[in-house]
N, CA, C and O of each residue as an XYZ file, in Angstrom:
676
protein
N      78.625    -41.959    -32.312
C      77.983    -42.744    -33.347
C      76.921    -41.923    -34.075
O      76.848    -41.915    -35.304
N      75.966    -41.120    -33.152
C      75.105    -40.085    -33.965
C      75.592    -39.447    -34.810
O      74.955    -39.431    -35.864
N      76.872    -38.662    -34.766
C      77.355    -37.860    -35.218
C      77.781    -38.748    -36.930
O      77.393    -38.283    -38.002
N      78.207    -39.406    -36.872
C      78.633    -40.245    -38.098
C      77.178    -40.704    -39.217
O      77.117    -41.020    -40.405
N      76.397    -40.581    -38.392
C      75.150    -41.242    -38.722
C      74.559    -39.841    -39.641
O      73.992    -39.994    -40.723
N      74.781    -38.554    -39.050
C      74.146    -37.382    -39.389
C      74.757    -37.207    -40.499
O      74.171    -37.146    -41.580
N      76.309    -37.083    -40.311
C      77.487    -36.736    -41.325
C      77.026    -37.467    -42.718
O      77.095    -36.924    -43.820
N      76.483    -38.955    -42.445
C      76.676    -39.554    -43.807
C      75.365    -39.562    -44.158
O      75.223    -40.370    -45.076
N      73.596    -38.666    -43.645
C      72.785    -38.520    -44.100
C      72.857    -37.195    -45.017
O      72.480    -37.028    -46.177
N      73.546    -36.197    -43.989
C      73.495    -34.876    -44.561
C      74.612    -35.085    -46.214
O      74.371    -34.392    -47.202
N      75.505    -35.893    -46.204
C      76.756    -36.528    -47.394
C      75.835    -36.979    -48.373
O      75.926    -36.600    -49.540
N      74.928    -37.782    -47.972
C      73.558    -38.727    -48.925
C      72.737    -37.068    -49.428
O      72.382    -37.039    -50.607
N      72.482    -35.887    -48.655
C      71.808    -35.230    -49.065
C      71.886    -34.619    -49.962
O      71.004    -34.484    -50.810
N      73.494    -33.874    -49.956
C      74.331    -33.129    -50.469
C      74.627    -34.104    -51.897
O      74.472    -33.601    -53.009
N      74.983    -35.273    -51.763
C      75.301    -35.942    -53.142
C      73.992    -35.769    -54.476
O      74.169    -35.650    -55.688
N      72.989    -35.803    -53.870
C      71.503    -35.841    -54.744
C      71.225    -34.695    -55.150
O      70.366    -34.783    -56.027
N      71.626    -33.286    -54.880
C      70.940    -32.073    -55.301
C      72.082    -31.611    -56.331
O      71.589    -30.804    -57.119
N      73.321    -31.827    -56.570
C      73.446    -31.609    -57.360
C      73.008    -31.678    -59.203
O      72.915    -32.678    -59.916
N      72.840    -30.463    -59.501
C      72.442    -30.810    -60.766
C      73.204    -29.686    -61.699
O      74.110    -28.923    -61.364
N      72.472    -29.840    -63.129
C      73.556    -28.786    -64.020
C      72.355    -28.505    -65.354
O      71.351    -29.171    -65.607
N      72.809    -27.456    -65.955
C      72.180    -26.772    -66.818
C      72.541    -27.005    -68.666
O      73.582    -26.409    -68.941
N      72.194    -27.400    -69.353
C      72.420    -27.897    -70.497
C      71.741    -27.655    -71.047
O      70.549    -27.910    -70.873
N      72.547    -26.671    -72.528
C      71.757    -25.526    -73.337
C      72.401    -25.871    -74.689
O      73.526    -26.351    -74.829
N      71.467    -25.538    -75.740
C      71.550    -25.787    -77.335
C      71.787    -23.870    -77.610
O      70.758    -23.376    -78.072
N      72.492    -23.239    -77.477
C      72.411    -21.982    -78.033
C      72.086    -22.085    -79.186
O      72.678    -22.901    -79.892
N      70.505    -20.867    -79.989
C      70.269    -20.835    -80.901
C      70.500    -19.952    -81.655
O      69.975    -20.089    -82.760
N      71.291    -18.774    -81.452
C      72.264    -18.095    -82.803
C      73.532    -18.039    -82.578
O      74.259    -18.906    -82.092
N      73.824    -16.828    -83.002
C      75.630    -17.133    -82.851
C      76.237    -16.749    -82.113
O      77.457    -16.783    -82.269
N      75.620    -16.162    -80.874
C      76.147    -16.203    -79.824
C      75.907    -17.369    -78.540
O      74.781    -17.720    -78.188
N      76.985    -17.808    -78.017
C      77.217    -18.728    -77.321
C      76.457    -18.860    -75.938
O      75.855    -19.819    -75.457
N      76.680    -17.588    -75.457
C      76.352    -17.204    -74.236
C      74.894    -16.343    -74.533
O      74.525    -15.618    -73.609
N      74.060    -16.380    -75.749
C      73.078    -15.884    -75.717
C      71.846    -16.888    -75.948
O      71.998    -18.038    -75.536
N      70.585    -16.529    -76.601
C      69.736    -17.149    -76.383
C      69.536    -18.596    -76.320
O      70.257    -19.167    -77.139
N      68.742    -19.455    -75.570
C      69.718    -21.442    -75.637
C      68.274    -21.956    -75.362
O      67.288    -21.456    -74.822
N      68.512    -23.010    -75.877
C      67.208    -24.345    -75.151
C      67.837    -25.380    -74.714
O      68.680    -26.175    -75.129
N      66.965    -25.105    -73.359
C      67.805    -26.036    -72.068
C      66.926    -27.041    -71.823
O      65.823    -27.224    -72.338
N      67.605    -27.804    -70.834
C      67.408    -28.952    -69.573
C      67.963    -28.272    -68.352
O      69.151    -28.308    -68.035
N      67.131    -27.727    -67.775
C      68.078    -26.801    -66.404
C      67.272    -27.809    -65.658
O      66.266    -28.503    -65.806
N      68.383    -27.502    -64.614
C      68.343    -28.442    -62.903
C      68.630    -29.646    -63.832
O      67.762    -30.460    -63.517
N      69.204    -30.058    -64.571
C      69.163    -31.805    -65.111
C      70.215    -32.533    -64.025
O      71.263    -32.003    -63.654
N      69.691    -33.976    -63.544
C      70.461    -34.210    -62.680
C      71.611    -35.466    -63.414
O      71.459    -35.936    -64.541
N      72.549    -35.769    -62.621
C      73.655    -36.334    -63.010
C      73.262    -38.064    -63.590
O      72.585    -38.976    -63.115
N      74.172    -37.883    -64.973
C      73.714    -38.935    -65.978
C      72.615    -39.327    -66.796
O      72.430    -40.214    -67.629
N      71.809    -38.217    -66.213
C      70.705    -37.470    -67.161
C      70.927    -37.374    -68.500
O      71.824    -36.633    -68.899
N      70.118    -38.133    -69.423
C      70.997    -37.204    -71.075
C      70.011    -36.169    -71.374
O      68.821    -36.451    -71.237
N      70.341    -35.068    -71.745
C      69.300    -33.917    -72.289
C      69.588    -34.004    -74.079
O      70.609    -33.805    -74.737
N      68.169    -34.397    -74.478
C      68.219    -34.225    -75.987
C      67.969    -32.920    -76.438
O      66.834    -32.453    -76.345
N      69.094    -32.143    -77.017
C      69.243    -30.989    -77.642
C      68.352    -30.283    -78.611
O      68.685    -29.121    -78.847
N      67.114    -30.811    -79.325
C      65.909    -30.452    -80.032
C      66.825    -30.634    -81.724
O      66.526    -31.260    -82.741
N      67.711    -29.980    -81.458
C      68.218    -29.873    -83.217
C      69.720    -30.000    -83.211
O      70.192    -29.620    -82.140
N      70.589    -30.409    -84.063
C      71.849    -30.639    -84.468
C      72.372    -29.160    -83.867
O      71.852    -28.061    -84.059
N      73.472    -29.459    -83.142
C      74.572    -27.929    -82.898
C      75.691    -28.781    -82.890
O      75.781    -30.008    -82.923
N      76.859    -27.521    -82.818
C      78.012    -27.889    -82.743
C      78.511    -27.308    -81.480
O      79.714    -27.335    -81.218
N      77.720    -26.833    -80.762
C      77.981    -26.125    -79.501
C      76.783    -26.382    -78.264
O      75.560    -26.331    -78.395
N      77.420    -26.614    -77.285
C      76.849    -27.448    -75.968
C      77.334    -25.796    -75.075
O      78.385    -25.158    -75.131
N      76.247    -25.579    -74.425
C      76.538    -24.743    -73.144
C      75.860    -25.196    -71.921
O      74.657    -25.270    -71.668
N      76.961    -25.501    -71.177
C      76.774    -26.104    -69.786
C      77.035    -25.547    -68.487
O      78.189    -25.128    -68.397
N      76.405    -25.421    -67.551
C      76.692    -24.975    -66.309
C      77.052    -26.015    -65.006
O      76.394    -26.221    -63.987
N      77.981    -26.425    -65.316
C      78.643    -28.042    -64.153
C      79.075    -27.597    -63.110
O      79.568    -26.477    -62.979
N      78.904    -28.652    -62.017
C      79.323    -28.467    -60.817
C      80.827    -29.043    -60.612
O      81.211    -30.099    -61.115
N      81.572    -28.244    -59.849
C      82.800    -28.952    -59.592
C      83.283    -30.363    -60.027
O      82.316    -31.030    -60.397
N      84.466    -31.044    -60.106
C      84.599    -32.830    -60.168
C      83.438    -33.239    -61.216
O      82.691    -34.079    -60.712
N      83.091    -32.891    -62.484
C      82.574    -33.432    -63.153
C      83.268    -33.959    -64.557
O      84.443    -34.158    -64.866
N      82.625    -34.029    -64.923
C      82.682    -34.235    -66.783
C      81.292    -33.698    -67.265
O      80.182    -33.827    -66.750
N      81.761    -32.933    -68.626
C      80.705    -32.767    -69.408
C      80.390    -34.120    -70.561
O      81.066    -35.109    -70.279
N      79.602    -34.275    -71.625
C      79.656    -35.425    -72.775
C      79.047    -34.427    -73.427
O      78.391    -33.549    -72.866
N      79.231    -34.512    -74.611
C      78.312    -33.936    -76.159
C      78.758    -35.242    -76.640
O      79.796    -35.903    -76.596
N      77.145    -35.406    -77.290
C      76.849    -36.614    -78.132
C      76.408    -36.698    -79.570
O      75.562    -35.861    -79.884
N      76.706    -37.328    -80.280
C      76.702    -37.339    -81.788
C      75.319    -38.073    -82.075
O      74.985    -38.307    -83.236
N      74.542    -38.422    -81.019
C      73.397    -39.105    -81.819
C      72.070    -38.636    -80.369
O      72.305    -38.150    -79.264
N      70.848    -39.001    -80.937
C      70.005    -38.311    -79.514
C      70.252    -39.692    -78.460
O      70.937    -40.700    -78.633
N      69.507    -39.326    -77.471
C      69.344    -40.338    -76.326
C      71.257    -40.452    -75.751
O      71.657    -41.534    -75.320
N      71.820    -39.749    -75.800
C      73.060    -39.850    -75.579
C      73.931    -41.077    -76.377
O      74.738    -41.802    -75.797
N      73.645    -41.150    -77.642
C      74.497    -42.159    -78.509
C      75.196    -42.109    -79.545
O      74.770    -41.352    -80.417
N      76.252    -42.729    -79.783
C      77.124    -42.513    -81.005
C      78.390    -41.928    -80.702
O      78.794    -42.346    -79.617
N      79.231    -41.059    -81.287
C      80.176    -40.573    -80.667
C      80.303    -39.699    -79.411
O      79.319    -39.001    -79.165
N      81.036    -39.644    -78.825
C      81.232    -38.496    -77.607
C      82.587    -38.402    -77.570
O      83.605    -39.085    -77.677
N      82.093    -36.947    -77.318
C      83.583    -35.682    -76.310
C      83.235    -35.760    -75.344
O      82.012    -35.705    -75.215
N      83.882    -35.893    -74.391
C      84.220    -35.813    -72.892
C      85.107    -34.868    -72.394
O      86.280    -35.215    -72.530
N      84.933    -33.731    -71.834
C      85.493    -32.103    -71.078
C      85.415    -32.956    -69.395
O      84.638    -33.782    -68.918
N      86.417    -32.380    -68.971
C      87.043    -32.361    -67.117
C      86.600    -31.149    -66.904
O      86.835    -30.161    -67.600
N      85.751    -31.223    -65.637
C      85.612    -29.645    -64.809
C      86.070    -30.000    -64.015
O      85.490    -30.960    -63.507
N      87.254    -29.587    -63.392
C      87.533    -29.900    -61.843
C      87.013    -28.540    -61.024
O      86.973    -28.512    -59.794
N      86.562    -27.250    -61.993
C      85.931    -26.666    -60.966
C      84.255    -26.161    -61.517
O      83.854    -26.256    -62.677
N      83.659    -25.752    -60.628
C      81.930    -24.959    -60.913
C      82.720    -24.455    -62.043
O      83.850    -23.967    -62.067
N      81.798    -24.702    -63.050
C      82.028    -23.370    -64.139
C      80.991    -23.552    -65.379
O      80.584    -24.630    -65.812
N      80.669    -22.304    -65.833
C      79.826    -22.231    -67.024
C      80.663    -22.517    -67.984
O      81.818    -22.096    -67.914
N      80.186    -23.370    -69.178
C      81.105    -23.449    -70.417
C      80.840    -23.582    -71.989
O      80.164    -24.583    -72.223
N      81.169    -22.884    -73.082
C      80.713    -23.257    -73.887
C      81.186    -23.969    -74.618
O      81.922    -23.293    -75.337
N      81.224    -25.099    -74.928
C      82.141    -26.296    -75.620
C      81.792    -26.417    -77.349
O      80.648    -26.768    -77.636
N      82.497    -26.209    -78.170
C      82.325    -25.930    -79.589
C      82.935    -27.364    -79.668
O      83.686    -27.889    -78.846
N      82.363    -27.983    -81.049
C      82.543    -29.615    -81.507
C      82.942    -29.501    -83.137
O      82.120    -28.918    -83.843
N      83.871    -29.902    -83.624
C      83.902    -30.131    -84.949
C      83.152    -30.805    -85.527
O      83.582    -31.031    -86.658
N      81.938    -31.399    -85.274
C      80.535    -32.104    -85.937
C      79.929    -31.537    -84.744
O      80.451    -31.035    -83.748
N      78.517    -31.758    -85.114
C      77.129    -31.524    -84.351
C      77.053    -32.800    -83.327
O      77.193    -34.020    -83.408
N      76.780    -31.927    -82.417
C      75.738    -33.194    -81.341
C      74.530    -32.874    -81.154
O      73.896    -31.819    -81.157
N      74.219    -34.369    -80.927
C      72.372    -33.657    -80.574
C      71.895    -33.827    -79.583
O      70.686    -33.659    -79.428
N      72.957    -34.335    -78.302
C      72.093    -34.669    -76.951
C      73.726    -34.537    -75.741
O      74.801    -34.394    -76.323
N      73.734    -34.588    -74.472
C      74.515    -34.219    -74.081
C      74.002    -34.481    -72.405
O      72.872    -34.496    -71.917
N      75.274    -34.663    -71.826
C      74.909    -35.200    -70.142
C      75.724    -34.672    -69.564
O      76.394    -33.948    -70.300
N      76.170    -34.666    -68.052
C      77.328    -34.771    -67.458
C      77.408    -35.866    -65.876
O      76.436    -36.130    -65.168
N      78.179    -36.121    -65.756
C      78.632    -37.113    -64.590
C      79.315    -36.442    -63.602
O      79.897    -35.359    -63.661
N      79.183    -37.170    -62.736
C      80.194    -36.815    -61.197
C      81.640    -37.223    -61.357
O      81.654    -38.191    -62.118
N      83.415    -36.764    -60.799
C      84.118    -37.485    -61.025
C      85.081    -36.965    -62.479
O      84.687    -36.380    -63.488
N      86.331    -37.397    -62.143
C      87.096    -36.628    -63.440
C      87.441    -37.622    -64.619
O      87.892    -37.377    -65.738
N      87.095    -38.804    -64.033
C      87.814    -40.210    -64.988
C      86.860    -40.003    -66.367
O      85.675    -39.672    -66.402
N      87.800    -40.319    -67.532
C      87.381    -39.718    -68.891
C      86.806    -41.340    -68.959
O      86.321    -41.475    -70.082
N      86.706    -42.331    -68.356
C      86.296    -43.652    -68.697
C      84.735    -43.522    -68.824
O      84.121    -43.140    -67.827
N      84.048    -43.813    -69.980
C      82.028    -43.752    -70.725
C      81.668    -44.996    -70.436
O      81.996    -46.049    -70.982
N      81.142    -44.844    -69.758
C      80.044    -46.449    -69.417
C      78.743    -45.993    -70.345
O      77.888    -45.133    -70.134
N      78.988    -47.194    -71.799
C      78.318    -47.127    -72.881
C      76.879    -48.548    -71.971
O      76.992    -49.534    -71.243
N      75.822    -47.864    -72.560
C      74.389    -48.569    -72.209
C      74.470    -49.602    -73.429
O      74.951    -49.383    -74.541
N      73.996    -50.558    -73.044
C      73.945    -51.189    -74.247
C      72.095    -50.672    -75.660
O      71.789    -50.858    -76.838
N      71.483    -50.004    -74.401
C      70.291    -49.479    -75.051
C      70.157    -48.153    -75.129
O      70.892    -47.478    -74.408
N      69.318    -47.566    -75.900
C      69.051    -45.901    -76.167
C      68.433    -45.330    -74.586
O      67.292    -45.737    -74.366
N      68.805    -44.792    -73.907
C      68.697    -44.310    -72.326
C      67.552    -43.136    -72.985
O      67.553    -42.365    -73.945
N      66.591    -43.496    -71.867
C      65.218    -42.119    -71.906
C      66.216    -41.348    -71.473
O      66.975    -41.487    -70.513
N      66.066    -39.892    -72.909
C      66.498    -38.495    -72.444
C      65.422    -37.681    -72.210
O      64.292    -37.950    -72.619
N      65.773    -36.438    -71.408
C      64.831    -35.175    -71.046
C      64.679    -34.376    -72.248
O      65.813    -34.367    -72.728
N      64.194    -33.946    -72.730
C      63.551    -32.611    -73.545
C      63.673    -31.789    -72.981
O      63.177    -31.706    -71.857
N      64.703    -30.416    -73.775
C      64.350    -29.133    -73.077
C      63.246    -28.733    -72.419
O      62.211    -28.796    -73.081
N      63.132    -28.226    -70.995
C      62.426    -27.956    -70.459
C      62.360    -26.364    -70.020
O      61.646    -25.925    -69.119
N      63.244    -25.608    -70.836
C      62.778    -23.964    -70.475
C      63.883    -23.153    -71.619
O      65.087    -23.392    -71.720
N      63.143    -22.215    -72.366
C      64.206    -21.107    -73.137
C      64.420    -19.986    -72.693
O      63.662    -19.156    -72.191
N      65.937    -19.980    -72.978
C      66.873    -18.718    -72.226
C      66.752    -17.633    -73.308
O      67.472    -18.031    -74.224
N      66.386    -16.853    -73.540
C      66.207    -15.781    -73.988
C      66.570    -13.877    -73.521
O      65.910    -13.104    -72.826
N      67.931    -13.672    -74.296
C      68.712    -12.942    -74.438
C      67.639    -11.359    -75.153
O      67.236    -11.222    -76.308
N      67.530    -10.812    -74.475
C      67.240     -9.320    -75.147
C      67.609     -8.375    -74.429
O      67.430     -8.457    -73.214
N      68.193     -7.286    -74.976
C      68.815     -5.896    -74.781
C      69.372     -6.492    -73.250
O      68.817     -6.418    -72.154
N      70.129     -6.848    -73.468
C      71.082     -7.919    -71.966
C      70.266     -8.205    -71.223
O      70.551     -7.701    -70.137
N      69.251     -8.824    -71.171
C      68.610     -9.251    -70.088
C      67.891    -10.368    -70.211
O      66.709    -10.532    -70.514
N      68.761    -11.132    -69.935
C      68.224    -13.117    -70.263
C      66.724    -12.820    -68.884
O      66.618    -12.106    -67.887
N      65.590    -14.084    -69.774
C      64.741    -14.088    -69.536
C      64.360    -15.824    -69.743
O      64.662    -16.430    -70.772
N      63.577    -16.532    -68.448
C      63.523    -17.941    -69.175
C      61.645    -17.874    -69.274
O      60.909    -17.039    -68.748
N      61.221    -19.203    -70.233
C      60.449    -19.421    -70.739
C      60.375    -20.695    -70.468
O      60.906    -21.426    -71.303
N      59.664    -21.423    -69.155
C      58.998    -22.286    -69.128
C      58.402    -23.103    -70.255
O      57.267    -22.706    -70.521
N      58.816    -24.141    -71.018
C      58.131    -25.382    -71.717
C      57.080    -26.276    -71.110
O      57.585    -27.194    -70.464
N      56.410    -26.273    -71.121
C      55.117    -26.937    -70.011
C      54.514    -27.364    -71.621
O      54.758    -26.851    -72.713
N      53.462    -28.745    -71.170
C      52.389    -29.515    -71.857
C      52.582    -29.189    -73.454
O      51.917    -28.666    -74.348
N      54.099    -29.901    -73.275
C      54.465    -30.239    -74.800
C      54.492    -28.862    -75.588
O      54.122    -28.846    -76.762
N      54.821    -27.986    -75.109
C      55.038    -26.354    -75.698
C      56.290    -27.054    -76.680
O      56.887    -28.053    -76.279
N      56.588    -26.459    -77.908
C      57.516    -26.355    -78.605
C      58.186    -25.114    -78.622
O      57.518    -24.088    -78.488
N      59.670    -25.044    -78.797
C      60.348    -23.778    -78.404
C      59.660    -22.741    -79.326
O      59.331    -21.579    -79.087
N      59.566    -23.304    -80.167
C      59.352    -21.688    -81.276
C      57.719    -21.478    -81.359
O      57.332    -20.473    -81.956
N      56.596    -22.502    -80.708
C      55.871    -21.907    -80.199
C      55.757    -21.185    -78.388
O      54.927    -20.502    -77.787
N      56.617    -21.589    -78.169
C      56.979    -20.794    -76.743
C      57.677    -18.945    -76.851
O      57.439    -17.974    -76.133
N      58.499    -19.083    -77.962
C      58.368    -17.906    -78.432
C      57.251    -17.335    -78.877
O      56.434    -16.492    -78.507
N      57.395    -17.835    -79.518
C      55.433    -17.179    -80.319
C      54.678    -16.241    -79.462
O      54.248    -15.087    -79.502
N      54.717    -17.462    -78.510
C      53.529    -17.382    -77.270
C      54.038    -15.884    -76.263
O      53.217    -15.006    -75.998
N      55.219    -15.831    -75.889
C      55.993    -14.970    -75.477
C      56.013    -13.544    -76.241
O      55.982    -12.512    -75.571
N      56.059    -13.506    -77.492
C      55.759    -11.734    -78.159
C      54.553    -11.881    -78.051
O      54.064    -10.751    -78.058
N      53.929    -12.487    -77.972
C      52.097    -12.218    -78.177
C      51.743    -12.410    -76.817
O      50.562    -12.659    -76.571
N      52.837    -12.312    -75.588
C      52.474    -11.685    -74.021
C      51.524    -13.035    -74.000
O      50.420    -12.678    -73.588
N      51.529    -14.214    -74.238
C      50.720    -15.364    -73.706
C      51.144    -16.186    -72.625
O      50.355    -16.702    -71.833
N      52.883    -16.365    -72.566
C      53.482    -16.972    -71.611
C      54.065    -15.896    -70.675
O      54.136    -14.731    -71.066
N      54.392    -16.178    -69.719
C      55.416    -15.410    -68.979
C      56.643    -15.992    -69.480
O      56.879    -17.125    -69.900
N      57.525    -14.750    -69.315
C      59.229    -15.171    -69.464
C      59.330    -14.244    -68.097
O      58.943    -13.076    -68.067
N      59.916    -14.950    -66.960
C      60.452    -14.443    -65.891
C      61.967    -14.022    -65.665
O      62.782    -14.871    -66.029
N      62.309    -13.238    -65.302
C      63.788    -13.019    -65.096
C      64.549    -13.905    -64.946
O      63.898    -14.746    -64.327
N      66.288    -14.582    -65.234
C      66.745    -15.662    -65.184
C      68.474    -14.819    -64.821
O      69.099    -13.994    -65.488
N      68.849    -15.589    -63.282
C      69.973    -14.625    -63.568
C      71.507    -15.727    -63.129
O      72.217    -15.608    -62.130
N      71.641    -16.718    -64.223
C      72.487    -17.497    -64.257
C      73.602    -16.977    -64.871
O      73.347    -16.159    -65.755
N      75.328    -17.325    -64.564
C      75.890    -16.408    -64.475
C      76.551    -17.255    -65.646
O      76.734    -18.451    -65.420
N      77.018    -16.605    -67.187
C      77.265    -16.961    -68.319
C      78.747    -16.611    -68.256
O      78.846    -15.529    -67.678
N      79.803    -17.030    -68.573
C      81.018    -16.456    -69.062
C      81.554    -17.356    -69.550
O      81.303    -18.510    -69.204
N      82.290    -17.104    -70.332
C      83.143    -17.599    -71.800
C      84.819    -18.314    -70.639
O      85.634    -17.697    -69.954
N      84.668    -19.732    -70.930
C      86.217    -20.109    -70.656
C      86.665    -20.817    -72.039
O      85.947    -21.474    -72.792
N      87.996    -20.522    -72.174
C      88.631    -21.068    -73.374
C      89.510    -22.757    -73.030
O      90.444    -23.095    -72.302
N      88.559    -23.504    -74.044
C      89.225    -24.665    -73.820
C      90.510    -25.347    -74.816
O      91.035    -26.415    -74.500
């Protein structure tokens, strides 16, 4: 009986830490510089700061990704199947501006009937001479004063070594 008891605390443990990384890349590369929601946990919506047409996500196995056509996760959505871990960059024929992912492969959207509190990027990935670097957003920092702050050596950007690669969907 212990044993069952452990199995389905350590199952309860394991279900909660999953989380995933959700990035607005800001030039034209996909896999280069982004403003994220990292560690965002599942059904989380991360509001994207500005209109893209490209979502880069880092999901855990059995998920779904969403890109959303309006903030707070509303309006239209695409829905992507990961059945495995994988980084991805998902290109949209319109812009989204906010974006989540779920546990589970079923393409079925359980629509809120209200605008769901989303997260605000909370750190920028920053790409130079190959060597991504993140940038902590703390006490309402705005990205492009987080840059700012960053050439003028005010913030730290610490090393970031999340593993980026291109799958074709």
């Amino acid at each position: 009986m212990k044993f069952f008891a452990i199995l389905a605390a350590l199952s309860a443990t394991i279900g909660t830490t999953l989380a995933a990384d959700i990035c607005r890349p800001t030039g034209t590369d996909c896999f280069g510089s982004a403003v994220c929601c990292l560690g965002i946990q599942e059904n989380n919506c991360c509001n994207l700061g500005a209109a893209s047409n490209r979502i880069r996500m880092v999901v855990p196995a059995n998920s779904r990704s969403q890109g959303w056509t309006g903030s707070g996760c509303t309006g239209s959505v695409a829905t992507n199947t990961n059945p495995q871990a994988r980084t991805v960059c998902f290109t949209y024929s319109g812009n989204r501006l906010s974006g989540r992912w779920l546990t589970g492969l079923s393409s079925r959207v359980k629509r809120e009937p209200e605008t769901e509190a989303c997260a605000e990027p909370n750190a920028v990935l920053r790409v130079r001479d190959g060597v991504t670097t993140k940038i902590d957003l703390r006490d309402g920092m705005t990205v492009e004063d987080a840059l700012e702050a960053r050439d003028g050596n005010v913030v730290e950007a610490v090393a970031y070594d999340g593993e980026y690669v291109s799958v074709d969907e």
